[in-house]
C-alpha positions as YAML, in Angstrom:
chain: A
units: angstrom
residues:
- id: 1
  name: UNK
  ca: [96.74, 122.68, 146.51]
- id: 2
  name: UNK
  ca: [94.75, 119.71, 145.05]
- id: 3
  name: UNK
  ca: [96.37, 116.34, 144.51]
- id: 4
  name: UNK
  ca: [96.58, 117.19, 140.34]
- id: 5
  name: UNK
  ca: [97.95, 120.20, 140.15]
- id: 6
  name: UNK
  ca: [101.13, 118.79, 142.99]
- id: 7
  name: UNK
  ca: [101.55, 116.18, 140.24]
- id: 8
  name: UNK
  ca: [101.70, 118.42, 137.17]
- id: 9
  name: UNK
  ca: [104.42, 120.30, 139.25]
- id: 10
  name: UNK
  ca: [106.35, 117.37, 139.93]
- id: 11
  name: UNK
  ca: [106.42, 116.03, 136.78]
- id: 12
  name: UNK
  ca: [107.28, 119.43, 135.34]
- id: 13
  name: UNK
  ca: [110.39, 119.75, 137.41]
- id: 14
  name: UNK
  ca: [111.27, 116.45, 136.52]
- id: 15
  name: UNK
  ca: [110.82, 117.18, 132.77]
- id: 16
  name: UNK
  ca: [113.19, 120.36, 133.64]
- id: 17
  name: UNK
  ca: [115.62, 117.94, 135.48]
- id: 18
  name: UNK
  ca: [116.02, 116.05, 132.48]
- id: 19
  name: UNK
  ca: [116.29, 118.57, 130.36]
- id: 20
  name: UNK
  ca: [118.96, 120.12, 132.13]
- id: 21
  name: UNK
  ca: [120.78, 116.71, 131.95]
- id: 22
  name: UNK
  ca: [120.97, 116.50, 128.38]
- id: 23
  name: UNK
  ca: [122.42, 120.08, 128.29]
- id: 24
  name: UNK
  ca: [125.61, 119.20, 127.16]
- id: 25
  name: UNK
  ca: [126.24, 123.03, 125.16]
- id: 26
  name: UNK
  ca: [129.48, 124.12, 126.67]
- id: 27
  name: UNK
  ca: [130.33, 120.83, 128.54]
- id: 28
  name: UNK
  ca: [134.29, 121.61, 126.41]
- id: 29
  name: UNK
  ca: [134.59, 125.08, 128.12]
- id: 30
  name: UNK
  ca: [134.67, 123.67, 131.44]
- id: 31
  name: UNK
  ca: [135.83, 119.85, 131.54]
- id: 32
  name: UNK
  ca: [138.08, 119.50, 128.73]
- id: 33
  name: UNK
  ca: [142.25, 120.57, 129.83]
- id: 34
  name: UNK
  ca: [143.67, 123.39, 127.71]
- id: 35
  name: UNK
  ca: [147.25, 122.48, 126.29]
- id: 36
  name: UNK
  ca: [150.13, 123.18, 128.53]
- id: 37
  name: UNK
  ca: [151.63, 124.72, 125.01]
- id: 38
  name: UNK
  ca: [150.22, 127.92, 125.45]
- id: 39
  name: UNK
  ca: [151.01, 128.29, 121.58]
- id: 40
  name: UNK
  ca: [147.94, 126.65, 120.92]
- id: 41
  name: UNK
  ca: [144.70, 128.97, 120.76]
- id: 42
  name: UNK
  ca: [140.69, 127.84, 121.34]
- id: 43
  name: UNK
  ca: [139.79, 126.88, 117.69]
- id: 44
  name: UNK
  ca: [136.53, 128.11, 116.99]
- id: 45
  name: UNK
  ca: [134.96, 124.73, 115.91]
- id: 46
  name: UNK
  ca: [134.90, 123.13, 119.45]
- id: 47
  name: UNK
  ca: [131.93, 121.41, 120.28]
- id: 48
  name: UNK
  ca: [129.83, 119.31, 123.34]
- id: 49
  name: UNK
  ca: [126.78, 117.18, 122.41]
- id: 50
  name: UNK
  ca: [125.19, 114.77, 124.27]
- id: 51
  name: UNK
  ca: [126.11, 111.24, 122.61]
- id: 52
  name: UNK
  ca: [124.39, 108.02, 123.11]
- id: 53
  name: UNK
  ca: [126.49, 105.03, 124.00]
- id: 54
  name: UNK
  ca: [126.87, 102.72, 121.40]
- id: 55
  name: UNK
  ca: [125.92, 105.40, 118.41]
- id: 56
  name: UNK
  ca: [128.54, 107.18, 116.77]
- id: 57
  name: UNK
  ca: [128.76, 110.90, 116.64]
- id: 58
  name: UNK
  ca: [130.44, 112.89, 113.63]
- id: 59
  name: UNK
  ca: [131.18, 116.45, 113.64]
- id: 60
  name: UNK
  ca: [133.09, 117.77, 110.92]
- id: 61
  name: UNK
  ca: [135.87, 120.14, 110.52]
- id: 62
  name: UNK
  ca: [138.21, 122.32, 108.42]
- id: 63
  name: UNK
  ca: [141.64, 122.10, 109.27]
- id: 64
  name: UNK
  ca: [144.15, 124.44, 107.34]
- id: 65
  name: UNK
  ca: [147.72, 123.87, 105.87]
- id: 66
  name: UNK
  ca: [150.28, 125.43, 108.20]
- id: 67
  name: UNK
  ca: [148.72, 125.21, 111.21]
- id: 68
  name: UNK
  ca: [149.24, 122.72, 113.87]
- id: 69
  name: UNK
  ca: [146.45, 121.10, 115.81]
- id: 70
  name: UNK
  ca: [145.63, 119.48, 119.30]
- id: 71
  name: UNK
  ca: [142.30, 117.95, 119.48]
- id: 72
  name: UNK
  ca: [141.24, 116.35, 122.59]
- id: 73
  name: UNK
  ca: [138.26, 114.51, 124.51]
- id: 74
  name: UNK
  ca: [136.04, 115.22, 127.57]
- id: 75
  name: UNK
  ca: [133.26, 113.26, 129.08]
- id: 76
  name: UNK
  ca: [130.89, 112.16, 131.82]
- id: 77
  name: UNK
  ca: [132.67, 109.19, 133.26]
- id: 78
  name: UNK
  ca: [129.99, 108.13, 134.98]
- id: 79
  name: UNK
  ca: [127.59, 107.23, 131.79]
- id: 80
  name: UNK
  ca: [130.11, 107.40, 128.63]
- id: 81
  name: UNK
  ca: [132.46, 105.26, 131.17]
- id: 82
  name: UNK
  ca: [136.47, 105.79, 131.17]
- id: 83
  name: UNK
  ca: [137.60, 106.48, 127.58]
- id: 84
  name: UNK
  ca: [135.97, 107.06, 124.14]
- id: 85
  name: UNK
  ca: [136.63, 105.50, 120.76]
- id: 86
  name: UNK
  ca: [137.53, 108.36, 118.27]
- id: 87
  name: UNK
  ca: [138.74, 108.39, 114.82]
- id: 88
  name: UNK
  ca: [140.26, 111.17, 112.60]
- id: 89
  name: UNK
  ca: [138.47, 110.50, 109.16]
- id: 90
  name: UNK
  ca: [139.16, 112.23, 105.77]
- id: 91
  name: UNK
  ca: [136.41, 111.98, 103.53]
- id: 92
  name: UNK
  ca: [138.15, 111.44, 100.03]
- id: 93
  name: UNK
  ca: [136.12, 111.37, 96.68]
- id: 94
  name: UNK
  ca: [138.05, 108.60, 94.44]
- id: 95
  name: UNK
  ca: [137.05, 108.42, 90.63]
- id: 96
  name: UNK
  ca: [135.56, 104.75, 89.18]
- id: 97
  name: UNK
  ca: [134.53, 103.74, 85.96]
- id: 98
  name: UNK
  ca: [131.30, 102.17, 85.66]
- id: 99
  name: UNK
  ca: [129.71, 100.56, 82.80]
- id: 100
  name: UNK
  ca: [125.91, 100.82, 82.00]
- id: 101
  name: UNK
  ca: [123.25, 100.11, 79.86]
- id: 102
  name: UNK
  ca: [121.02, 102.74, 77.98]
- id: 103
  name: UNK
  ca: [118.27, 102.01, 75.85]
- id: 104
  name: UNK
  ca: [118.03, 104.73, 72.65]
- id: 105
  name: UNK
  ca: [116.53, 103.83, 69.15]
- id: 106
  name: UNK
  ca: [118.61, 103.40, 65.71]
- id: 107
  name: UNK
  ca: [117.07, 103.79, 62.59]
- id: 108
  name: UNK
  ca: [116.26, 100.95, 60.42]
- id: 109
  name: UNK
  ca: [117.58, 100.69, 56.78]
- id: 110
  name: UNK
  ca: [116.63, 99.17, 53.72]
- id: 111
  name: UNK
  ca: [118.71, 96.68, 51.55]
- id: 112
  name: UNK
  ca: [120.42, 99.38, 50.09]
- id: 113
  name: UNK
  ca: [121.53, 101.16, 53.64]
- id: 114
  name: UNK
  ca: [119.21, 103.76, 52.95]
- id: 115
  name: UNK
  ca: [117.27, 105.39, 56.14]
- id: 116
  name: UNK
  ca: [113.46, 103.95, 56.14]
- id: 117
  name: UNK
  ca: [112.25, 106.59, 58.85]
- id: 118
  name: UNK
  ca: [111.45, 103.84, 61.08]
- id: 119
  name: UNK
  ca: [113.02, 103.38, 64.40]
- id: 120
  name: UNK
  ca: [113.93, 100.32, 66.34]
- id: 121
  name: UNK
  ca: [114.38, 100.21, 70.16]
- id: 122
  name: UNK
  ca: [117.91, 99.38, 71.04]
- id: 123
  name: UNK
  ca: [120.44, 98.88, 73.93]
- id: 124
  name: UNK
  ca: [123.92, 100.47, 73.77]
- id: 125
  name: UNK
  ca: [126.27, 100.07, 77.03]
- id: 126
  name: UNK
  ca: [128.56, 102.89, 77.54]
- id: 127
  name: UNK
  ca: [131.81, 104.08, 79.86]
- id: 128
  name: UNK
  ca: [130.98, 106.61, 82.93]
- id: 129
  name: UNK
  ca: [133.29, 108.23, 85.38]
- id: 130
  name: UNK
  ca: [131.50, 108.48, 88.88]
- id: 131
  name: UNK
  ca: [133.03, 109.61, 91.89]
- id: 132
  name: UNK
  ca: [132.82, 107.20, 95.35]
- id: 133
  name: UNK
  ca: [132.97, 108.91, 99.11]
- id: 134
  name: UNK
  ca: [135.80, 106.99, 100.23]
- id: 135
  name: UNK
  ca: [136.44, 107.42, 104.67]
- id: 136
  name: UNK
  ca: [140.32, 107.52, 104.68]
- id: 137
  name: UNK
  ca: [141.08, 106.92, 108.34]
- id: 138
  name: UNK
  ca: [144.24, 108.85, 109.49]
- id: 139
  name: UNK
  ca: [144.13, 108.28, 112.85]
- id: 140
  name: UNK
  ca: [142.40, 105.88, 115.73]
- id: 141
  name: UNK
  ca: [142.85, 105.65, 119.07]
- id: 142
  name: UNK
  ca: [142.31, 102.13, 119.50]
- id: 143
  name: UNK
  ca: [145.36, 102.11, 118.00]
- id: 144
  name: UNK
  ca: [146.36, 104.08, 120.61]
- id: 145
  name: UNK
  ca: [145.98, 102.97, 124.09]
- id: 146
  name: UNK
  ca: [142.71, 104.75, 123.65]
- id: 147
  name: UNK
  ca: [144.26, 108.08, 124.07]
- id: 148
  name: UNK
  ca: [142.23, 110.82, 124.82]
- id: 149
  name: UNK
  ca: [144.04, 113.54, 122.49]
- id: 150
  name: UNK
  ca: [146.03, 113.74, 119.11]
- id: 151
  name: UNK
  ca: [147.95, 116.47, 117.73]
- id: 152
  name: UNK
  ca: [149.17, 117.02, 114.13]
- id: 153
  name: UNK
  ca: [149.98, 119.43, 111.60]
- id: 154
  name: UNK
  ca: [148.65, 119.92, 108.50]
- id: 155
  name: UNK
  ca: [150.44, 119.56, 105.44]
- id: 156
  name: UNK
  ca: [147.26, 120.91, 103.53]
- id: 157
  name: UNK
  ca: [143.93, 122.30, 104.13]
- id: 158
  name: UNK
  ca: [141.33, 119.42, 104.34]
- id: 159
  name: UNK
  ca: [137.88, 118.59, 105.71]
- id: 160
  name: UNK
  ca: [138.00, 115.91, 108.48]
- id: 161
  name: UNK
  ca: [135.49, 114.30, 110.07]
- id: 162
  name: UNK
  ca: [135.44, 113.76, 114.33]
- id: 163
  name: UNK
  ca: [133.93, 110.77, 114.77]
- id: 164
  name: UNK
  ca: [133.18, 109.20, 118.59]
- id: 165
  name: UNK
  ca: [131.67, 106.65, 120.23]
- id: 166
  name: UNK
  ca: [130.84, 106.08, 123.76]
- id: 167
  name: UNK
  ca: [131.22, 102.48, 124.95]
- id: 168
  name: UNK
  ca: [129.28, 103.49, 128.49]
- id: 169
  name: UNK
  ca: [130.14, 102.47, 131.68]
- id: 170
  name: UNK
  ca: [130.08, 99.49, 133.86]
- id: 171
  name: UNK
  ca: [127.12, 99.17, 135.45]
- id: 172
  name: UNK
  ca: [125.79, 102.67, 134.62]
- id: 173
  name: UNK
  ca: [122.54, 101.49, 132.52]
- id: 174
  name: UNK
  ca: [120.93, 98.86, 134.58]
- id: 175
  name: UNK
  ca: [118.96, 96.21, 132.35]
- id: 176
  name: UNK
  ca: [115.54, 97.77, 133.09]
- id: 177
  name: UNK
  ca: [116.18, 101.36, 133.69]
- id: 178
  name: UNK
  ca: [115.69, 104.69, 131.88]
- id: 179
  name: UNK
  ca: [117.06, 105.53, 128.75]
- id: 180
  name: UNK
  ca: [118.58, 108.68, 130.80]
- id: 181
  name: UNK
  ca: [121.27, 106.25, 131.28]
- id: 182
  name: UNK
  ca: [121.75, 105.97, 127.69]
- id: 183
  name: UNK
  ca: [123.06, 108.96, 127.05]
- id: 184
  name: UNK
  ca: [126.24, 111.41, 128.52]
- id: 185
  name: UNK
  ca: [128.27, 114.26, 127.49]
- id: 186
  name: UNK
  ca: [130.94, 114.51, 125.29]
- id: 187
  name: UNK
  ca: [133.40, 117.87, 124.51]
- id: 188
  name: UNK
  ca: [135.81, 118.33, 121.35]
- id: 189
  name: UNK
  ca: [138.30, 120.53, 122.74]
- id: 190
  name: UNK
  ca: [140.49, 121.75, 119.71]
- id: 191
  name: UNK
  ca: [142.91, 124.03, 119.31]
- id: 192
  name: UNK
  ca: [145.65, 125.23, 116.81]
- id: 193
  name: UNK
  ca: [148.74, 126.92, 116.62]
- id: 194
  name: UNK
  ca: [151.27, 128.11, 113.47]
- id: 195
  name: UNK
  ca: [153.46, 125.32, 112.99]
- id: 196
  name: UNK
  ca: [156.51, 126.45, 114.14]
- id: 197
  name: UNK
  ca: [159.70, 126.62, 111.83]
- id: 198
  name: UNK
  ca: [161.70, 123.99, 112.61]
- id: 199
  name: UNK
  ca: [165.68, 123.22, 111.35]
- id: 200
  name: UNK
  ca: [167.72, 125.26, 109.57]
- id: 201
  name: UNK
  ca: [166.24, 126.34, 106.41]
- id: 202
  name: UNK
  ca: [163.21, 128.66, 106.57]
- id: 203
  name: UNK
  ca: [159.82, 127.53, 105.30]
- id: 204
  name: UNK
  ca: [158.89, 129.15, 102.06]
...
């Protein structure tokens, strides 16, 4: 075997090697820990990625009214280090007026306020109603202890937004090393249950 080809197969396996790394597809299935409620059931919009540390990392979400949810986080330790920041955000679109400026043309008229068919090139300002994306936080866990799960129920059906960020580890990206170091797994175990009748009057 000549000198080349060993080094094509070395850095192929290496390529592989990283690859595999960065294969962070079912990392929730087999790190993240189930509820001990076994009420709750695997909600279909669980996800891993891998997550650079620093960046945040969004994935969004229906939740539905009625239903009562546990979301929770898993993650390499040794890279993401020993907790994650993570926010419940609801993305909220809040009406504003705004005032602008048009230009548009107004017909000019003689002495006696009859139309002269010429034009003149004028500016009118008028009243819109626009609508803003407004990020309504409902829940941090800096605010927290940094806990690692949150469970609610939900009073109506809503699209939220999981957002995370991994602060790294100590010591895990040394000041010159690869950016293989900059980046770690993260899962977003969640699950959901019927939320349960509580009290004395039944729900209607």
């Amino acid at each position: 075997m000549t000198a080349s080809i060993r080094t094509s197969i070395v850095a192929l396996c290496l390529a592989s090697g990283a690859f595999a790394q960065y294969d962070c597809t079912d990392y929730h299935k087999f790190n993240c820990d189930r509820s001990p409620d076994t009420r709750f059931s695997l909600n279909g919009q669980s996800k891993s990625a891998s997550v650079q540390i620093g960046v945040p990392t969004e994935l969004n979400i229906i939740v539905y009214k009625g239903q009562d949810y546990r979301i929770s986080f898993c993650y390499d330790q040794k890279i993401i280090g020993d907790h994650v920041a993570a926010r419940l955000i609801e993305k909220v679109r809040e009406p504003k007026v705004v005032t602008e400026e048009i230009a548009d043309k107004e017909e000019i008229m003689d002495a006696e306020g009859k139309p002269t068919g010429q034009f003149k090139d004028v500016k009118k300002t008028v009243k819109k109603t626009v609508f803003d994306e407004v990020r309504k936080i409902l829940w941090d866990n800096q605010d927290h202890d940094m806990a690692d799960e949150v469970e609610f129920t939900a009073t109506s059906s809503k699209r939220l937004v999981v957002e995370v960020t991994a602060p790294g580890a100590v010591n895990a990206k040394p000041k010159d090393s690869d950016k293989e170091f900059d980046i770690g797994c993260v899962g977003i175990l969640i699950e959901h249950m019927p939320t349960p009748n509580l009290g004395f009057e039944p729900k209607h």
